[in-house]
Every structure is written in structure tokens, then in C-alpha cells.
C-alpha positions, -999 to +999 in steps of 0.1 A: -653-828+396-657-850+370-646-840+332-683-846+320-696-824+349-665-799+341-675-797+303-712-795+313-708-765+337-685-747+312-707-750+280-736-738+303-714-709+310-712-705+278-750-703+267-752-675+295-727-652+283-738-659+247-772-644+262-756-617+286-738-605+257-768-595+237-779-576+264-745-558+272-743-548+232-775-524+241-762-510+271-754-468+270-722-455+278-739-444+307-749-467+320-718-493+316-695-460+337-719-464+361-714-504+367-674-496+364-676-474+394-700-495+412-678-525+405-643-501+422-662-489+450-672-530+455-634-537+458-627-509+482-654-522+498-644-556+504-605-553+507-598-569+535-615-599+522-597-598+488-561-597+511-572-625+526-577-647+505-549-638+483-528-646+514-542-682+508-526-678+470-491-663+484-488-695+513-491-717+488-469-698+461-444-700+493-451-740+498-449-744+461-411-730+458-424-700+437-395-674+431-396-640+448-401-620+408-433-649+411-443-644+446-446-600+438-468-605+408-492-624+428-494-604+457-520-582+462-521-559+494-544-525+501-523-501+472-528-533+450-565-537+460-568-498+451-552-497+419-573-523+404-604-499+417-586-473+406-579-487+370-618-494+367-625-461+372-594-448+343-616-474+322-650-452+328-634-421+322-623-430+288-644-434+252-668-458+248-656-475+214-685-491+206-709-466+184-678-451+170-679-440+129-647-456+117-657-446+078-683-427+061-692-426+025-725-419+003-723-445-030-729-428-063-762-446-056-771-422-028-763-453-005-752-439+027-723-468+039-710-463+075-686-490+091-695-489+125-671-503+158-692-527+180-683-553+203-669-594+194-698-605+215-681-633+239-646-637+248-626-663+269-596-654+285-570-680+299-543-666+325-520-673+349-504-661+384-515-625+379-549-616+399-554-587+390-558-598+360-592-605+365-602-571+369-587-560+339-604-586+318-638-584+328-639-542+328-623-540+292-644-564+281-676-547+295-669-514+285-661-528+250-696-543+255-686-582+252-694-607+277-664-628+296-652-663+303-621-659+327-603-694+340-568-681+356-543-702+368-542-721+403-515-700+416-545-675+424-575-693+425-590-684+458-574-642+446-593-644+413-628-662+424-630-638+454-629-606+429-646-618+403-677-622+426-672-588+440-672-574+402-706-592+393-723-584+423-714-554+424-722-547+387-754-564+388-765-537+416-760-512+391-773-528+362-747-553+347-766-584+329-763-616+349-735-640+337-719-609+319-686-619+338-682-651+346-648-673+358-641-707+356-640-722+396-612-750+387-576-749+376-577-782+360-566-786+324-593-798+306-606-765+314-587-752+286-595-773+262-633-773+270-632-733+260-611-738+230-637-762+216-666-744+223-667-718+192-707-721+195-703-694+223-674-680+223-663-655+191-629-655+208-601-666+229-570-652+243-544-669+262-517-656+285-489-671+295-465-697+294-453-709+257-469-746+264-503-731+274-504-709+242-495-738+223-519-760+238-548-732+234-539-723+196-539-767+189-570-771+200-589-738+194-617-741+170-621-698+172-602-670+165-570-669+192-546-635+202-519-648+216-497-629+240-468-652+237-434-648+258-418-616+267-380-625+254-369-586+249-339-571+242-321-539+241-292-535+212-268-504+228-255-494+194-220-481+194-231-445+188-252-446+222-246-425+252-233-448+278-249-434+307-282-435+292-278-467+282-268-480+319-302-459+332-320-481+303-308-514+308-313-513+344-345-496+345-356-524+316-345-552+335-348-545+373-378-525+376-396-549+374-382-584+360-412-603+365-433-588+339-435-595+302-419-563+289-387-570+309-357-571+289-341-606+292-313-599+268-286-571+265-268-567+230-239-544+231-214-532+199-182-543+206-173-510+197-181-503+233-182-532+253-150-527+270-160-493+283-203-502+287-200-534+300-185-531+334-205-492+342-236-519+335-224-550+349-218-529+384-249-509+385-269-545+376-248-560+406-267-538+431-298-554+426-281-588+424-291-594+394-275-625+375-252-618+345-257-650+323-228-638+292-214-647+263-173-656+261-164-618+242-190-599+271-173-624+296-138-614+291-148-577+291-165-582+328-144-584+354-157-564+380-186-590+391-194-630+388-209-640+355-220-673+338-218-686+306-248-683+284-258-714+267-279-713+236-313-721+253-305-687+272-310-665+243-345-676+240-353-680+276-378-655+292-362-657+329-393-632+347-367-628+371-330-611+382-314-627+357-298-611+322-281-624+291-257-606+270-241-609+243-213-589+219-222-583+186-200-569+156-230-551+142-265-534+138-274-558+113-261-588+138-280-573+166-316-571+147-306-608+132-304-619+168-335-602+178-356-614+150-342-651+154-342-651+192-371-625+206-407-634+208-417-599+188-429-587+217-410-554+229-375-544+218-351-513+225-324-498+209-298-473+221-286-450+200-275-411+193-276-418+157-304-412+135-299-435+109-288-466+128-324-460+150-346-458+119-329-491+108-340-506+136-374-499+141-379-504+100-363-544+108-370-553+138-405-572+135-420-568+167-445-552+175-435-526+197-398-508+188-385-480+208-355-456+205-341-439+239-365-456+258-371-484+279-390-514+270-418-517+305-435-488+283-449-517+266-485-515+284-522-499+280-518-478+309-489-461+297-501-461+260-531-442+276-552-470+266-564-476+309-558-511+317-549-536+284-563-572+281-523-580+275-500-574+249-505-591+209-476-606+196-498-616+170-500-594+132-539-602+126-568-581+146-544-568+175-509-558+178-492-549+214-512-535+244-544-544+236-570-519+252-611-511+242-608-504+204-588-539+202-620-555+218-642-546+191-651-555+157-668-536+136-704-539+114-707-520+077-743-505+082-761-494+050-790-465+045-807-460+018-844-450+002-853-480-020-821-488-039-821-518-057-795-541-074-814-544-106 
């Protein structure tokens, strides 16, 4: 297709969902549950088709040298298929935000002034590798009552086209505006930029992905942008910490599952400690083969398995895959100087019996999710009890972390009153 044809078919997308989300903003709660369970029992429906063509994405992934932490975040099989239905149907169950009273006051004036949540109106949403994506997107976004642009990446093109037509017909059945959801047929580039120019339709973008698309998107974006930048997280294990919850941590962090943004990617451990924490984790990481990329203090200290030697590029490397740094430091204070220099401000972890040394950390680390005792893949909707998330702000403005319903709105002061005037 040619770029003028490309730009042509996007900004028509864009007048539609302009339109489909006027009609959306009217729709009951009632009545947007019922095209969320529509839209699951449409993906139950057609799963066989959806594994199908998301083993055209996975033989191409293969071709394409894709890594195995890669190739398991784009497969979807029948428990995939049926947690993305499954996740649509957490999204009915849960308030409607839109409607909501978020302030209440009568002026001295007798002036009744209520700030009311309602939706951003249209929202583009780039992605990549991650199909299921696409259901997550487009079923926040309508129960948050905004119409969607989705373009995801090539890696599951024929995945994401497949269910976003199952999601409109579907939800058109039941009563979903036409054009409501709508994705973006081609992978190529100038994609991007089309969306990010065209602020006459959409109130908002949100990119995620790699660092160069973000960049790319916030360059040229002439609307509001969240960005959910790179997952570079860490986990300090202070030198008051119980070691073996500290091993359960750190693995659990990092091997769990490495391919997701809320993976640790970098261990710091008080030298205090290192000589007995090191080699417990170093051996328990070994099982899962996971690649110990170390700096010359932590090097010395582990010699029960192979290492590397970290560079300076590692510390601000998001692997997505069984690989670790570490790194000694001499302090609290070094360890949230790292962070803060190093980490993306995504998602960061510190372990810790001490009371003191944990509230330090939370109170300097400036990301925006900080945990104490607990592992870092908590850093998600679903386990915030917010249903599926839209992905995770690393920005301060709007949105910060998982983003679920309430981030997907806006909100309108509307004003009551029985013939007040200024004069």
C-alpha cells in the first residue's frame, strides 16, 4: 500500500471512531457488560481459528530468530485463548467509572459543582509482539467508554487482526457502535507516525514497547502520550534481609517470567552479605539456566556457577529474557543511586527486615511502583485488582503504573444552579 493510501485509510479511521465514540459515551453500564460477554463468548467461539493464525505469527517468530522468552509472549494456545475471554468478563464484573462523583460541593452561591469521571473520547494504542494485547485494549477502552485505534507490531499481525474482528463482530451483535474498535491492518512504520499526527481524532496515544518506538511516538506526537517505557527493574537485598526470602524473590522476579516488563533485570546485593547471598542465589538461578552477567566484587564472590562480566550498557539493558545483572554495593544510599540513575522507574524491590532502611527506599526510589518483601511481577492490573491494564505508566502526569478503567477517563466539572449570575 502506498503511504498516501496508508495515511488516507488511517485518518478515515480516525473520523469513525471520532463518531463511534460519541455514541459509546451514552452507552449504560448495562449495556457495555453485555457487549464484554458477547465479545468472550465470540473468542471461545472461534478458538481454533484464533490458534491458527497465531501459529502463522509463532513460524515466523521461529524463521525470524525470535528468542524462546519472545516466542512464549506471543504464543497463544486454548488456556491463552480463554484467559483473554476470561479477562473480558473480570472487566464486566467490575465498576463502570464513567458516571462516577469524584467531588461534590454547593458554592456559597447555592451553585451545586460536581466533578464528574467520563471517558478521553478516542485513544490510539501502538504495541508490539503481545496479542493479547488487543483484547485488553479494546475492552478497557470500551468499558471506559472511549473508542480505539490499535496498530500492533508485525510479530502478530495475522494473531491481532484475527481477534480484533472477533471483538467487533461480536460486540456489534450486542450493541457495540460500529468502528468503536478498530486496528490498523499494516505493520509498516509510517503507521506510527500517521496516528501521532492526527490529534484531530485522536485525544490520545499510548505506546508500548521498545525505547526507539516510544521515542519515535513522543517526537512526533501532536497529542497527549503515556508512555510505558522499558522494564529495567531491580531488587536491592539490603544487608538486614532474610537470605532465603531474598533467594525465593530474586528468582521468582526474574524467572517467572523474564519476558515481561516487570522482570527484574538487575540484582543489587550489600556487600555485607554477598559472600553468604550470592552463591544460595547464583545456584538456585543456575537451575533455570539463567545467565549471570556480574560485576568484578559479585564475580569473585561466585564461584559455584559460570558468570560474565557486566559492562556498563548492562546496567541499563532490559534483557526480557534468562539473563541477570548484579552488582555489589557498599550501601542503601548506593543501591537507590543506582536505581534512580540506571532503572526506567518502572517497578523496583527491596529486601529487607529493617523498618527504617524499607521506608528509605520507597520514600527515594522514584518509580512508580516500590515494594518491600515482595516481588516486582506484582506490577500489573490484574493483580492490583484493577482486571486487565492498558500497560504500566512510567510517566508522573495523568497515569502512574498499571493503568486500568479509572486511568482511561477524564473527568468534566458539571455545574447546577437556579439562575445564578456573575454580575
Amino acid at each position: 500500500m502506498s503511504s498516501e493510501n496508508l495515511e488516507e485509510q488511517i485518518l478515515t479511521m480516525g473520523k469513525n471512531a471520532r463518531a463511534a465514540a460519541l455514541k459509546l459515551s451514552s452507552l449504560s453500564t448495562e449495556k457495555k457488560n453485555l457487549i464484554l460477554k458477547t465479545m468472550a463468548s465470540g473468542l471461545r467461539l472461534n478458538e481454533e481459528l484464533i490458534i491458527s493464525e497465531n501459529k502463522k505469527d509463532l513460524a515466523a517468530a521461529e524463521q525470524n530468530g525470535l528468542s524462546s522468552a519472545m516466542l512464549d509472549r506471543l504464543k497463544l494456545d486454548k488456556a491463552g485463548v480463554e484467559a483473554m475471554a476470561a479477562g473480558i468478563e473480570k472487566v464486566a464484573s467490575l465498576p463502570d467509572p464513567c458516571g462516577e462523583v469524584i467531588h461534590e460541593k454547593t458554592r456559597p452561591n447555592g451553585m451545586l459543582l460536581r466533578q464528574i469521571r467520563v471517558p478521553i473520547g478516542t485513544i490510539g494504542i501502538i504495541y508490539e509482539s503481545r496479542p493479547n494485547v488487543t483484547s485488553d485494549a479494546a475492552v478497557l477502552c470500551l468499558k471506559s467508554g472511549n473508542a480505539t485505534i490499535l496498530r500492533g507490531g508485525k510479530e502478530a499481525i495475522h494473531s491481532n487482526l484475527v481477534i480484533a474482528k472477533i471483538l467487533s463482530k461480536a460486540g456489534e451483535l450486542a450493541g457495540l457502535p460500529e468502528y468503536a474498535i478498530q486496528l490498523i491492518p499494516s505493520t509498516d512504520r509510517e503507521s506510527v507516525a500517521v496516528m501521532a499526527k492526527m490529534d484531530q481524532f485522536l485525544d490520545l496515544i499510548i505506546p508500548r514497547g521498545g525505547k526507539g518506538l516510544i521515542e519515535a511516538v513522543v517526537s512526533l506526537a501532536r497529542m497527549p502520550v503515556i508512555k510505558h517505557y522499558d522494564g529495567i527493574c531491580h531488587m536491592y537485598v539490603d544487608r538486614m534481609a532474610s537470605l532465603r526470602m531474598a533467594v525465593r524473590l530474586v528468582v521468582d522476579a526474574k524467572t517467572q517470567k523474564p519476558s515481561v516488563c516487570n522482570a527484574i533485570e538487575t540484582l543489587l546485593v550489600h556487600e555485607n552479605i554477598a559472600k553468604d547471598f550470592l552463591p544460595m542465589v547464583a545456584s538456585e538461578l543456575q537451575k533455570s539456566n539463567t545467565e549471570l552477567i556480574c560485576d568484578s566484587r559479585s564475580q569473585i564472590v561466585i564461584k559455584n556457577v559460570p558468570t560474565s562480566k557486566a559492562t556498563e550498557a548492562d546496567w541499563s539493558t532490559e534483557y526480557l529474557d534468562y539473563k541477570i545483572s548484579i552488582k555489589v554495593v557498599a550501601s542503601l544510599r548506593e543501591a537507590v543511586g543506582h536505581i534512580n540513575h540506571y532503572g526506567s522507574k518502572h517497578s523496583d524491590a527491596i529486601v529487607t527486615e529493617s523498618k527504617n532502611e524499607a521506608n528509605t527506599f520507597l520514600e527515594s526510589v522514584d518509580s512508580a511502583c516500590v515494594y518491600h518483601n515482595v516481588s516486582t511481577r506484582f506490577s500489573d492490573g490484574e493483580e492490583f485488582g484493577f482486571g486487565a491494564e492498558i500497560g504500566v505508566s512510567t510517566d508522573k502526569i495523568h497515569a502512574r503504573g498499571p493503568m486500568g478503567l479509572k486511568e482511561l477517563t477524564s473527568y468534566q466539572y458539571r455545574i447546577t444552579g437556579n439562575g445564578q449570575t456573575k454580575a
